[in-house]
C-alpha positions as a LaTeX table, in Angstrom:
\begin{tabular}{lrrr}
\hline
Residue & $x$ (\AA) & $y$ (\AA) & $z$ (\AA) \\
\hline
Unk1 & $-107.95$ & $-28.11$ & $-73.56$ \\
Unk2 & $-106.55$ & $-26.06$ & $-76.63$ \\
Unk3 & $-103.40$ & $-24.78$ & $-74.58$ \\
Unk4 & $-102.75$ & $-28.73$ & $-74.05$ \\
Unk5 & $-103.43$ & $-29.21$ & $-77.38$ \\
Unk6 & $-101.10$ & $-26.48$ & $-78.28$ \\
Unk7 & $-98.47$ & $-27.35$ & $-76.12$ \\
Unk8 & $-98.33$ & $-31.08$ & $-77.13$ \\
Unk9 & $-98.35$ & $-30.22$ & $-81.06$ \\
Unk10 & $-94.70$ & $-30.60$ & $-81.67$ \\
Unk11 & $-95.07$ & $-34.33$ & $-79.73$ \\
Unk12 & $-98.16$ & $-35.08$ & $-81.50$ \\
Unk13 & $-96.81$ & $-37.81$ & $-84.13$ \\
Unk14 & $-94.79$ & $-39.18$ & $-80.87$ \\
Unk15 & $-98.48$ & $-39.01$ & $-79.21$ \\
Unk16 & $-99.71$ & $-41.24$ & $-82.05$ \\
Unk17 & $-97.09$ & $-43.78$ & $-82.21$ \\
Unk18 & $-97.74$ & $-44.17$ & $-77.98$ \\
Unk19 & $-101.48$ & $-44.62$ & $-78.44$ \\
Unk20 & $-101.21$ & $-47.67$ & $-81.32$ \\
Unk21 & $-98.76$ & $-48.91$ & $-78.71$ \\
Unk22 & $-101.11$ & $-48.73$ & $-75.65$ \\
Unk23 & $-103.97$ & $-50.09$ & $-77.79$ \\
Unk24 & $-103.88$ & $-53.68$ & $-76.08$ \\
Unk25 & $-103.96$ & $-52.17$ & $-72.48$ \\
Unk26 & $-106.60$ & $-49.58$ & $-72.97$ \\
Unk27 & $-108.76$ & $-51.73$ & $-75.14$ \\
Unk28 & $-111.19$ & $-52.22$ & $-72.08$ \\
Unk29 & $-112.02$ & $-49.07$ & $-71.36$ \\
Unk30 & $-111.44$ & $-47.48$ & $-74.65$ \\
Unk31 & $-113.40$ & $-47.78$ & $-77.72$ \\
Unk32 & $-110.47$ & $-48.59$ & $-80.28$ \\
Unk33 & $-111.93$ & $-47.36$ & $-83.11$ \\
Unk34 & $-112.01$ & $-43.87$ & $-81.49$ \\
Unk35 & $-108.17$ & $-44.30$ & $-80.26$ \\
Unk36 & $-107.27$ & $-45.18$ & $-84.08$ \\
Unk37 & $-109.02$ & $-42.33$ & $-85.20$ \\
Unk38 & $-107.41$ & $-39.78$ & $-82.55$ \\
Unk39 & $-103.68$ & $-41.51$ & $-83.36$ \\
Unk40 & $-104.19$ & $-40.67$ & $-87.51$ \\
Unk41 & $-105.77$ & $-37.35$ & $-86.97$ \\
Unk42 & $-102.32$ & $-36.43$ & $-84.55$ \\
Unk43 & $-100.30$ & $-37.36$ & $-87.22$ \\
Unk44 & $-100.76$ & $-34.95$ & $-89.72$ \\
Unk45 & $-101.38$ & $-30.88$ & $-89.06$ \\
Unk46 & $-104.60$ & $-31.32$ & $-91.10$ \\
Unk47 & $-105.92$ & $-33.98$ & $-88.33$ \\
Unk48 & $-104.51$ & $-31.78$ & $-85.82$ \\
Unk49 & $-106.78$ & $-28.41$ & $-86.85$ \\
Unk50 & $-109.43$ & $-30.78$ & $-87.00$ \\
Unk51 & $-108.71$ & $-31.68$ & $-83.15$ \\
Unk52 & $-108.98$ & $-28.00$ & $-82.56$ \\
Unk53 & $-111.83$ & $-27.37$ & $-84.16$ \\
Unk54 & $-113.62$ & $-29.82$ & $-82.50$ \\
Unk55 & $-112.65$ & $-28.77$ & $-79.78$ \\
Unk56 & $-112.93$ & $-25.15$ & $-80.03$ \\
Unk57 & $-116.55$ & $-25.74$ & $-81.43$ \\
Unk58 & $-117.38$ & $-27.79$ & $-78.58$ \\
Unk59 & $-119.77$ & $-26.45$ & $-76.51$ \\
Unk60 & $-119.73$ & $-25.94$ & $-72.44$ \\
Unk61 & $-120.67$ & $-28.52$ & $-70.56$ \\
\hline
\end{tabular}
């Protein structure tokens, strides 16, 4: 999941933009409050280390 994460980095404002956009079609199956909070986190490279700490403290399942 980091290598995505890494990958996608450079994209990751571009991300943002396409998840506020999706917001009315996912809203059924995705808690929007979550999706708002992902989309401000991948704007900045602060919310971005935060992704990857979460995710790099995340353990196994």
């Amino acid at each position: 999941m980091l290598a995505g994460l890494d990958a996608f980095e450079p994209l990751a404002p571009l991300g943002a933009q396409i998840l506020r956009v999706a917001q009315p079609i996912v809203g059924g199956w995705v808690n929007l409050g979550h999706l708002e909070m992902l989309a401000r986190a991948l704007e900045t490279p602060e919310g971005i280390a935060r992704i990857r700490h979460y995710l790099h403290d995340e353990p196994p399942e």
